[in-house]
SESE-827059 format. One line per 3 residues: number of its first residue (from 1); their letters; for each residue x, y, z of C-alpha. Coordinates in steps of 0.25 Angstrom, whole numbers. Example, Ala and Ser with C-alpha at 12.3 -4.5 7.8 and 13.67 -1.06 7.14 Angstrom:
REM SESE-827059
1 = as = 49:-18:31 | 55:-4:29
REM end
This chain:
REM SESE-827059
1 = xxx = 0:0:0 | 7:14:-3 | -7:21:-1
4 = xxx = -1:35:7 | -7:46:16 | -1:60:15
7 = xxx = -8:68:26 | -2:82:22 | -9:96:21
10 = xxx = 1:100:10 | -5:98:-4 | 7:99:-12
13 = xxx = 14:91:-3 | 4:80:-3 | 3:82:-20
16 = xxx = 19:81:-20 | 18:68:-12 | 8:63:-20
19 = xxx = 12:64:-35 | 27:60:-27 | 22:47:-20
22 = xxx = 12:42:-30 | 25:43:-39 | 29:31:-29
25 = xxx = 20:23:-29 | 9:29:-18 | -4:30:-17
28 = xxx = -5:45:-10 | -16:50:-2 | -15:64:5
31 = xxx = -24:70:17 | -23:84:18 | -29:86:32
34 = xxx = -24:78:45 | -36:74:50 | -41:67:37
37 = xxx = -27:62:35 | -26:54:49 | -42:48:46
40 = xxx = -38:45:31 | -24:37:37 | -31:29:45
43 = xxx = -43:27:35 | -35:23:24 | -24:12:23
46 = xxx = -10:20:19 | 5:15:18 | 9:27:26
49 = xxx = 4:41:28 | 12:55:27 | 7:66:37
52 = xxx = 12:79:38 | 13:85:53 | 8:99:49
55 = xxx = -7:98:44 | -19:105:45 | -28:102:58
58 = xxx = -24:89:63 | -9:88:62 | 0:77:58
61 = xxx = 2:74:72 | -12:72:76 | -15:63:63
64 = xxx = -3:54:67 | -8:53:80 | -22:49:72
67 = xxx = -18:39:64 | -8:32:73 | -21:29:81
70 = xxx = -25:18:70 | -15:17:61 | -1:14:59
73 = xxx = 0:19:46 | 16:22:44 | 15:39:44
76 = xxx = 27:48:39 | 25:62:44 | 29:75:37
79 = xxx = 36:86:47 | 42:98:48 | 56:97:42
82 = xxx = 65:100:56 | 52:97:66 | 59:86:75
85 = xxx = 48:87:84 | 36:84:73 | 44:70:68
88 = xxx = 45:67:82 | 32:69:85 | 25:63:73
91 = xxx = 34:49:76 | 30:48:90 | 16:49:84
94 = xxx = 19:39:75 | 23:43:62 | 31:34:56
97 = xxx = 41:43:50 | 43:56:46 | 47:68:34
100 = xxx = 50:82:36 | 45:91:26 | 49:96:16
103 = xxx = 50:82:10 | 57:75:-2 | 43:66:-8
106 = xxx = 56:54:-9 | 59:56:6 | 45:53:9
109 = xxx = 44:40:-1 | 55:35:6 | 51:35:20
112 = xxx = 37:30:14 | 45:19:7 | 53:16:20
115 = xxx = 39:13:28 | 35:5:18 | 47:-5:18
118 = xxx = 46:-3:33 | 31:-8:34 | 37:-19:23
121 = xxx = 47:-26:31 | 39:-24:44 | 24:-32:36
124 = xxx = 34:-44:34 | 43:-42:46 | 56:-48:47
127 = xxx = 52:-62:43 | 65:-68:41 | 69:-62:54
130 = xxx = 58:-64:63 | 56:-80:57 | 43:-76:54
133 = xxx = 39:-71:70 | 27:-66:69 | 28:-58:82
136 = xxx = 39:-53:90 | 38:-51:105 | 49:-45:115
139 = xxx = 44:-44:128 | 31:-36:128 | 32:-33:115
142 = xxx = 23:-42:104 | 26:-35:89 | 18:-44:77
145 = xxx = 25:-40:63 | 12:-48:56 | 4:-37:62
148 = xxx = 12:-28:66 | 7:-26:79 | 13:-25:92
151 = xxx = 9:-29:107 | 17:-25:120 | 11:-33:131
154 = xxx = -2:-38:124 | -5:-23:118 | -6:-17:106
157 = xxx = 3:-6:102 | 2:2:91 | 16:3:84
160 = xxx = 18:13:70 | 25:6:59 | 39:11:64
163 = xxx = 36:9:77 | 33:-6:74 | 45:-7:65
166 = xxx = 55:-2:76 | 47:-11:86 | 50:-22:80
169 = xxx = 63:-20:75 | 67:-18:90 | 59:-30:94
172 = xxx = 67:-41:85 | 82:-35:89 | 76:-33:105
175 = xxx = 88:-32:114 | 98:-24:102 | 99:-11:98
178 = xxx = 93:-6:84 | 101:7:81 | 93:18:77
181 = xxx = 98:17:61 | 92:2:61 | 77:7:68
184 = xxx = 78:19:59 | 79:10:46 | 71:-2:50
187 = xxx = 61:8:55 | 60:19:48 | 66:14:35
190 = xxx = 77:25:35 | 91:28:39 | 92:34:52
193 = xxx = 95:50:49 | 102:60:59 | 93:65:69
196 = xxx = 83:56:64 | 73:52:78 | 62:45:72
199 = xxx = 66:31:77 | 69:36:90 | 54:42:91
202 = xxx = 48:29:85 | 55:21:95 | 51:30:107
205 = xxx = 36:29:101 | 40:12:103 | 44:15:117
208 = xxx = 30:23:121 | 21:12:114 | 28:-2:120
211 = xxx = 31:6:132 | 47:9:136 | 47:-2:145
214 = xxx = 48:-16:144 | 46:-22:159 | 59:-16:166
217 = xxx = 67:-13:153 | 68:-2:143 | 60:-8:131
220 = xxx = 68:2:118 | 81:5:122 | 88:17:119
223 = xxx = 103:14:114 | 109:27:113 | 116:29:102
226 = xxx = 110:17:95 | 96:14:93 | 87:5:102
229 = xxx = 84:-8:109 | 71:-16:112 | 75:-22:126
232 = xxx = 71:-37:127 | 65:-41:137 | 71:-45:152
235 = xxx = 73:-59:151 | 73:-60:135 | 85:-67:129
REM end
């Protein structure tokens, strides 16, 4: 499916994007007003959506927070070029990735491109790996990749695409250190930039959902310097 949502109130942008991303092989749809966009996302089956932060009435923010409600759709959000503080915000709401503005249309296929290859791998995931497990579980943590759902202690918790990515990435190497480079690629589908914080915020998101404990231990460590670590249980081998 390559069906995509542009929710922007910037008509030449959206007619840029759409004679640019047709041109690729996309089937383009654009929502001019926040409010209609979040009800059309979650309406309508899309690949991924593109929202811009700064729109009329309901802002880019307040339709994230809509739409992660039902929906896991994977979401790149536009910002200010230089707004630290409006990527930071849109990723701990859930946006799967980001692109300050002005953009390069090829910029904006190629993080589309990376999700799609993300969301590839992870809908058969890992088979030669995993010898066809159908579920992984470390501790309190149950992660399904079939269904791509994931349960800490019998409940349901509702993971972005990201977020299950990195999840379960940390969850088969439990007890090593990933460095931020390999989350970053596997993750984000990217080379790790300077200054670059998006996997830090996606992991911290990880932290609030499973909760930062697991029993008496640290459940994401911190390795300064070098990425992060799912602790294994006390007890585990």
């Amino acid at each position: 499916m390559n069906r995509i949502l542009v929710i922007d109130d910037d008509n030449e942008l959206c007619e840029l994007l759409s004679e640019y991303l047709t041109k690729e092989g996309f089937s383009l749809q654009v929502a001019n007003q926040g409010d209609l966009g979040a009800q059309q996302a979650v309406a309508e089956d899309y690949a991924l959506v593109v929202l811009d932060v700064m729109l009329p009435g309901m802002n880019g923010f307040d339709v994230l927070r809509q739409i992660r409600q039902t929906s896991r759709v994977p979401v790149i959000m536009l910002t200010a070029r230089g707004d630290d503080i409006d990527r930071i915000v849109g990723l701990e709401l859930g946006a799967d990735d980001y692109l300050p503005k002005p953009f390069n249309p090829r910029e904006l296929v190629a993080r589309i491109r990376a999700i799609q290859r993300r969301s590839e791998a992870t809908a058969a995931p890992l088979a030669a790996q995993q010898n066809n497990s159908t579920e992984l579980r470390i501790g309190d943590v149950q992660l399904c990749p079939a269904d791509r759902s994931v349960k800490r202690a019998g409940e349901n918790i509702m993971l972005t695409s990201v977020e299950f990515t990195l999840l379960e990435v940390l969850l088969r190497q439990a007890g090593r250190v990933i460095s931020r480079e390999e989350l970053v690629e596997t993750a984000l589908g990217r080379r790790l930039s300077a200054y670059d914080r998006s996997i830090d915020v996606h992991i911290s998101a990880l932290r609030k959902k499973l909760g930062h404990q697991q029993g008496a231990s640290e459940r994401i460590k911190t390795v300064r310097g070098v990425g992060y670590l799912y602790a294994l249980p006390e007890g585990s081998s």
